[in-house]
Each structure stands twice: as structure tokens, then as C-alpha cells.
C-alpha positions as CSV (number, residue, x, y, z in Angstrom):
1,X,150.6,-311.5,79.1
2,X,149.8,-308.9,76.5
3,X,146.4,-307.2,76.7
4,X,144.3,-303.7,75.8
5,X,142.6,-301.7,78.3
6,X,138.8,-301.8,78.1
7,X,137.9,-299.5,80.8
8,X,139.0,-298.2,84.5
9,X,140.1,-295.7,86.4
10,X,142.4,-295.0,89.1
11,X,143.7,-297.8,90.4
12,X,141.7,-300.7,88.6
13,X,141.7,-301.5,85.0
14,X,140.2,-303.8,83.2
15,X,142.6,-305.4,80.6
16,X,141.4,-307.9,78.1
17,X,143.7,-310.3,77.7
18,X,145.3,-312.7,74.6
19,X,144.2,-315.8,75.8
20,X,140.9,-314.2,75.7
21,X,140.1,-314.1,79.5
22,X,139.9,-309.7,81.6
23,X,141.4,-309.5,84.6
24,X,141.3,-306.5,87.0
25,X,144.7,-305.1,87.4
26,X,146.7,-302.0,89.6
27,X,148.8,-299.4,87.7
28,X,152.5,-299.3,89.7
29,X,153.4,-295.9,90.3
30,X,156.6,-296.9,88.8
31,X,155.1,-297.6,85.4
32,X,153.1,-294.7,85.5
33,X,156.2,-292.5,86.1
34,X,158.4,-294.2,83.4
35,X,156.0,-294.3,80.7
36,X,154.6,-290.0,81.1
37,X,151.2,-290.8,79.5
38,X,147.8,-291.3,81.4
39,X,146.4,-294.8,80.8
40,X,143.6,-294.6,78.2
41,X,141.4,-297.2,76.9
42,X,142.9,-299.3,74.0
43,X,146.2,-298.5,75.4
44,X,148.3,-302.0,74.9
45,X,150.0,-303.4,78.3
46,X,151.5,-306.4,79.6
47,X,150.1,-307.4,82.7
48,X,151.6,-309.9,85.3
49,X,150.3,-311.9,88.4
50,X,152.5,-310.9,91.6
51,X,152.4,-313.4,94.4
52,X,149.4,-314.0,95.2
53,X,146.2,-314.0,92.7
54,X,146.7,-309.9,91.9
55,X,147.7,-308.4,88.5
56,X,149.4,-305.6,88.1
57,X,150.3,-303.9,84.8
58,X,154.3,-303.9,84.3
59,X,154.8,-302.0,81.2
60,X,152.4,-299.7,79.1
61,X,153.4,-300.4,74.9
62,X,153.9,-297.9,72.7
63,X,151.1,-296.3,70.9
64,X,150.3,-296.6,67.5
65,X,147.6,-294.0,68.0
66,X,145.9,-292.0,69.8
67,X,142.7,-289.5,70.0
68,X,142.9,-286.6,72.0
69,X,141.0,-283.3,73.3
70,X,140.9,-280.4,74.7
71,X,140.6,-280.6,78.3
72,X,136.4,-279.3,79.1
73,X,136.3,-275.9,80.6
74,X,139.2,-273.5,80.9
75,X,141.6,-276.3,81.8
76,X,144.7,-276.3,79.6
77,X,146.0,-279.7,78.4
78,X,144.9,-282.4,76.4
79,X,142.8,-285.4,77.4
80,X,143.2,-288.7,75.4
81,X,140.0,-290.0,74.4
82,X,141.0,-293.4,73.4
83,X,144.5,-295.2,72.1
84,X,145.5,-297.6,69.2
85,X,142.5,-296.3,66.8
86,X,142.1,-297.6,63.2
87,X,139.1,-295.0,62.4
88,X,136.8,-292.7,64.5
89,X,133.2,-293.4,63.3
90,X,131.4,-289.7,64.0
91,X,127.3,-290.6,64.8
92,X,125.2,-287.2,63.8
93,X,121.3,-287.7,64.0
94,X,119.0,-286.3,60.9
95,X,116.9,-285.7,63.7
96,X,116.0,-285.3,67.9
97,X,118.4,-283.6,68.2
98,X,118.7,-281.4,64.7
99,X,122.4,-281.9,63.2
100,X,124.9,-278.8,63.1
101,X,127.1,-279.7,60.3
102,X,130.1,-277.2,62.0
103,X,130.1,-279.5,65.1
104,X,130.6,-282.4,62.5
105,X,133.3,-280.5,60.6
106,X,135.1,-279.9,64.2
107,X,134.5,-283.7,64.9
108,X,136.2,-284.2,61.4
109,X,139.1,-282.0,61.8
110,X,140.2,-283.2,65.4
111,X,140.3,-287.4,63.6
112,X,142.2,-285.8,60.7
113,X,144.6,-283.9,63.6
114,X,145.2,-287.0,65.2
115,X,145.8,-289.0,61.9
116,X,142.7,-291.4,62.4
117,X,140.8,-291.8,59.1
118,X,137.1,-290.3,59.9
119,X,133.8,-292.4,59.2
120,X,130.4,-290.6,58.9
121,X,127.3,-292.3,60.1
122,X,123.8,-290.2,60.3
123,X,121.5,-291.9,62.3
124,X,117.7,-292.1,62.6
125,X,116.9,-291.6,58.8
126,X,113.4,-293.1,59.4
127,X,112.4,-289.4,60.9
128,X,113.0,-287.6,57.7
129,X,113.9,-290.1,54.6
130,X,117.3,-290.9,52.8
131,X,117.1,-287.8,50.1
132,X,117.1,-285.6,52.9
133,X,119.9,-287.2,54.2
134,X,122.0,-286.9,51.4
135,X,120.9,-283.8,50.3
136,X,122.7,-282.1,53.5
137,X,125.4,-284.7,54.2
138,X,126.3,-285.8,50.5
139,X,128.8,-283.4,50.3
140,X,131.0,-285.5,52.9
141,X,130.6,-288.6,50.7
142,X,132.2,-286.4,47.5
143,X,135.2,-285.1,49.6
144,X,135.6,-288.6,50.4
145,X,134.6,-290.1,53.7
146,X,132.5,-293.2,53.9
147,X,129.2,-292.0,54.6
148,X,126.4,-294.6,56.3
149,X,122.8,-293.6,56.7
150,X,121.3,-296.0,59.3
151,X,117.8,-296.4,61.3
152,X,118.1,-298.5,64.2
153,X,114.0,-298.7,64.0
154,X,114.3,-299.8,60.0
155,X,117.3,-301.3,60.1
156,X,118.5,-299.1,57.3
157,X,122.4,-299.2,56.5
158,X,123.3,-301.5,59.3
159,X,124.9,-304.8,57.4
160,X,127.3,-302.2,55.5
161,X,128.2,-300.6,59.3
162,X,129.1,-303.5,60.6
163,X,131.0,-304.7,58.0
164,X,133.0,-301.6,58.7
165,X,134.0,-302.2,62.0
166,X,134.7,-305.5,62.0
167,X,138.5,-306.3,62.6
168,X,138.9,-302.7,63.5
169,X,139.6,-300.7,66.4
170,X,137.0,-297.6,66.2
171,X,135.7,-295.0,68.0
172,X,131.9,-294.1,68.1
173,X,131.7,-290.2,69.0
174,X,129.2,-287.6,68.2
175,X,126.9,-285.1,70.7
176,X,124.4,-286.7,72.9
177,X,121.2,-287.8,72.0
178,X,122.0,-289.1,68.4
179,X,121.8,-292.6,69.1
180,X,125.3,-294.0,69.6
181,X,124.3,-296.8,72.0
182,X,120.8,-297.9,70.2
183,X,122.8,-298.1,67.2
184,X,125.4,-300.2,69.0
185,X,123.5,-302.3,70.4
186,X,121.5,-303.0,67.5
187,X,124.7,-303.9,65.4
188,X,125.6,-306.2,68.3
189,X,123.1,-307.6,70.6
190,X,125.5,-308.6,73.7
191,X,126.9,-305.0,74.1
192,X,123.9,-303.8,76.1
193,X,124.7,-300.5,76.1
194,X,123.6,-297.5,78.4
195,X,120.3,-295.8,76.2
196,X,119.4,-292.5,77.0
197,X,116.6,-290.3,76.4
198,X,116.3,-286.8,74.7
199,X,115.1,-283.7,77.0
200,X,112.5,-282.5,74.8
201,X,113.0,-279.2,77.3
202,X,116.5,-278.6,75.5
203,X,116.4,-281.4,72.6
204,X,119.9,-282.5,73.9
205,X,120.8,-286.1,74.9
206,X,121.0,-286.9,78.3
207,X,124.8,-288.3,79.3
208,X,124.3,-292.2,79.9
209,X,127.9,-293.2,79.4
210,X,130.2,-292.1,81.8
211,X,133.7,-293.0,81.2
212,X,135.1,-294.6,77.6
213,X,134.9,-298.4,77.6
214,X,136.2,-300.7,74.8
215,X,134.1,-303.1,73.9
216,X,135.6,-306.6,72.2
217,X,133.6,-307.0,68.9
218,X,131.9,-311.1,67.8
219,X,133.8,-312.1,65.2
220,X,137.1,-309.3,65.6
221,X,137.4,-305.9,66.5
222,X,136.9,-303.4,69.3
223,X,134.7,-300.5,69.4
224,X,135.1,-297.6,72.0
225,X,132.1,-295.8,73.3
226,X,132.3,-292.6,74.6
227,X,130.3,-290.3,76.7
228,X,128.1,-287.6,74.4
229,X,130.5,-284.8,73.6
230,X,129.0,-281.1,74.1
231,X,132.3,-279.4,74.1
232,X,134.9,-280.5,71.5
233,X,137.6,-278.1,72.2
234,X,140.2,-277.7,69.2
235,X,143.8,-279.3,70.6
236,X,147.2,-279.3,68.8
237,X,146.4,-278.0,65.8
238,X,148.4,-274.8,64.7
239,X,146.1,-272.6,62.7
240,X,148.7,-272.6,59.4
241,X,148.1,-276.1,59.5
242,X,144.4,-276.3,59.9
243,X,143.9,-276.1,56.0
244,X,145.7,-279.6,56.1
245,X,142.8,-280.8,58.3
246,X,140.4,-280.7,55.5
247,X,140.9,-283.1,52.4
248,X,139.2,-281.2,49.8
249,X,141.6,-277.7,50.8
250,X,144.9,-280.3,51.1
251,X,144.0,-281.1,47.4
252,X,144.7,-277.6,46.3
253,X,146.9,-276.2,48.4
254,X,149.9,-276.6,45.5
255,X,147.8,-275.0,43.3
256,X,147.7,-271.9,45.3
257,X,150.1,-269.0,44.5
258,X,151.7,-268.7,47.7
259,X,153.1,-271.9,49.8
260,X,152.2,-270.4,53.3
261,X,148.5,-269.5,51.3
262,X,145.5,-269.1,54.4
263,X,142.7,-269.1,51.7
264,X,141.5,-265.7,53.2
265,X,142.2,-263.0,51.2
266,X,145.5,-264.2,49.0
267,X,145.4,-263.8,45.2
268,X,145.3,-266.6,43.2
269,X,144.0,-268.9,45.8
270,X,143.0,-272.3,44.2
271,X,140.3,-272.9,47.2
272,X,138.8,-269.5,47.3
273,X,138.3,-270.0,42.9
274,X,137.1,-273.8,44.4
275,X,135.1,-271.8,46.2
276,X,133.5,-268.9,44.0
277,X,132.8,-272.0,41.1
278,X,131.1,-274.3,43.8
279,X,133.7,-277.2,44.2
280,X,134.3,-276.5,47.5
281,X,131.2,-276.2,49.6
282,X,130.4,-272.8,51.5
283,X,129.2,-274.3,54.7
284,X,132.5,-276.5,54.9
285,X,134.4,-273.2,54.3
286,X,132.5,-271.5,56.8
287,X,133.8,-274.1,58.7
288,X,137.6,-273.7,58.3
289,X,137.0,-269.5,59.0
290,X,135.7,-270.8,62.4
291,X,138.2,-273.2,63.5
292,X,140.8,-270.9,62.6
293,X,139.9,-267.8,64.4
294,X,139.4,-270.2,67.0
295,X,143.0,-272.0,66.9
296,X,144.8,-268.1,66.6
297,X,143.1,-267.4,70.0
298,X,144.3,-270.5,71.4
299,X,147.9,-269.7,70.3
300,X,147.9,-266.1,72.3
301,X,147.7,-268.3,75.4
């Protein structure tokens, strides 16, 4: 039979099947070898039943997809976060903890990396109000990703959210703390996620999920949830592409003078003009100056 991986590790994964019904089932050595890629949640196998009542998995499908990071720490390499993604659904908190709109522009740029269309969702509007909101997270909505403003204690914005996920594949990522699993849980009641609590020592979520696990959604759809993120390390993304990373400098970039333009310090640079006449939002530039002095440091090694 044909199923998705939900969640596992090691030797034992849990693989929802087509008929509907999970079974547990061992990774061959074999398979693992032929195919080169780790097993990730959302990963499409077949599984079979060997003699006997165990399952194994007998071939791992091609992906369609595929979010990835940097590997935490020093480690080189990439770890994939989840595979077979329609859209990676990025959960900032307005406040407890207080938003840092660079980590959401990293967030952005590693869905655009991978090719996953981003979705914006900033939770907990009830602790500050809606204009506040969209006075420092409107800008998203005019570059053009779907923003949601949801309270899980108002129930604010959560009709349109899960009208969004439903019949998709999705990833729910963002730091710790912002309400990922309330908000889940409130959207659908059978999840029962892992809640955590914020240290008000550090205001920074404690980590309640451990491990990625897919989660089959009423009505259609999956939705991944992740463990809180404190370190999203830039992977795979060569810094004369990173310009291609964020929609409103890809819009320009044949307007600049030079093809191989780095909107630093070029003449006639159509985002730097964006720029100086307010089209293009400093903080978002900020943003890109970052991200690239971080990927040509990552490219010495």
C-alpha cells in the first residue's frame, strides 16, 4: 500500500496509510541505501506486510518537495524538516514573546529557497489589537503573502486559517513560545497538541514538541508540527541568488542596470531607488544585507 510518514525515528515509522488505517513499520537497510535521503515526515512510501503481521517500508517515492535546514550548531549538512509541502504557514506572536521581524524574513527566505509558497500568521492579537498588527506586519500582506491575524483566546481570524489549510499539506513553524500548538489545537479539537509555557525569566517558549509529526486534518489535509526553532541556520542558498529569495527585489531585478546587480552599491539599481522612494521597506532590506553577509561567510567554508 501507499502511505505518508507521520512521525518516527530510527527503526519505527508511523505511516498513514490509503485505506485510511497507520501501521508501525521498519526501514530495510536496503531501501535506505538505494534511495540516499533520510526518511522525513510527509515522505510518500509503500509499505508491505512480510510474513508474519510486520510491515516494513519497500520503497521511499520521489519527492515533490521538501523543507530543509541548516543542521543546529557547527554541524555541516542539511536537515530536512518535512517532505511533500504545499505551503509553510510561519506563526510569529504580536506578543510573549515580542516578534523580530528579521527572524520572520529568515523564516521567509528559507520557504522561498525551498520553493514552498510562505503563509504568515501573527498570533495572540488580543494582547495588543489588530492596528498594531498590521501596522508592523502589513508590509508582508503588500509584497504579497497571505497574512492571518488570529487569537486563540478571541477566536480572531481562525475560520479564514482553517480554510487555508484544508486539503493542503503545510507546515506550522515559527520560534517557541508563539502559540503554534494552542492555535492548532484550537482549529482542530482532536489534535491535542503538546502546549507549553513562556519562561518569563528569558520570555522564550519552552520546547514541548520534540520531533516533527504530521498530523491527518478532518475533512483533508495534513499539517506538520515542528519543534520551536531558535536557530534557523541559512542552507543552500548562494548569496547572488538571495535577492531571488525576496518577491518584492525579484520584481525589479530586470530593471536594474547590471544583470549580476547585488543592490549594494551598483548605479542605477531599481531596488536601492525602491528603496530611497519607500516601495521597498527598510527593515526588509535590512534584512537581505544580513542574510547575505551571512551566506558569503558560509560559502568560505
Amino acid at each position: 500500500m501507499k502511505g505518508v510518514v507521520l512521525h518516527g525515528t530510527g527503526g519505527a515509522w508511523h505511516v498513514h496509510c490509503e485505506d485510511g488505517s497507520t501501521v508501525v513499520a521498519a526501514l530495510r537497510g536496503r531501501v535506505k541505501h538505494e534511495s540516499g535521503i533520510k526518511l522525513a515526515v510527509g515522505d510518500e512510501v509503500m509499505v508491505r506486510r512480510d510474513e508474519g503481521s510486520d510491515w516494513t517500508i519497500a520503497e521511499i517515492l520521489p519527492r515533490r518537495s521538501r523543507l530543509a535546514r541548516k543542521e543546529p550548531g557547527r554541524a555541516r549538512g542539511e536537515r530536512v524538516i518535512a517532505a511533500n509541502l504545499d505551503q509553510v504557514v510561519v506563526v510569529f506572536a504580536l506578543r510573549k514573546p515580542e516578534p523580530h521581524v528579521a527572524m520572520l524574513d529568515r523564516f521567509l527566505v528559507i520557504a522561498e529557497a525551498n520553493g514552498i509558497a510562505p503563509r504568515v500568521v501573527i498570533n495572540k492579537v488580543d494582547l495588543a489589537g489588530e492596528p498594531e498588527a498590521r501596522a508592523m506586519f502589513g508590509v508582508y500582506e503588500r509584497i504579497g503573502y497571505p497574512l492571518h491575524i488570529t487569537s486563540v483566546r478571541s477566536g480572531a481570524g481562525l475560520d479564514a486559517l482553517r480554510e487555508a489549510l484544508h486539503d493542503r499539506t503545510s507546515v506550522v513553524t515559527g520560534p517557541s513560545g508563539v502559540g503554534k500548538s494552542s492555535l492548532m489545537n484550537a482549529l482542530y479539537t482532536g489534535l491535542s497538541l503538546r502546549v507549553g509555557e513562556i519562561s518569563a525569566s528569558v520570555n522564550k517558549g519552552r520546547h514541548t514538541t520534540v520531533g516533527a509529526y504530521l498530523h491527518p486534518l478532518p475533512g483533508g489535509g495534513f499539517v506538520v508540527d515542528t519543534p520551536g526553532l531558535r536557530e534557523v541556520g541559512m542552507w543552500g542558498v548562494p548569496s547572488g541568488e538571495l535577492d531571488l529569495c525576496f518577491p518584492e527585489f525579484r520584481a525589479l531585478k530586470d530593471a536594474c542596470r547590471f544583470a549580476d546587480c547585488i543592490h549594494l552599491q551598483e548605479p542605477d539599481c531599481a531596488v536601492r531607488d525602491a528603496l530611497a522612494a519607500g516601495t521597498v521597506d527598510r527593515s526588509r532590506y535590512a534584512s537581505y544585507q544580513k542574510l547575505r553577509e551571512e551566506a558569503l561567510v558560509a560559502e568560505e567554508y
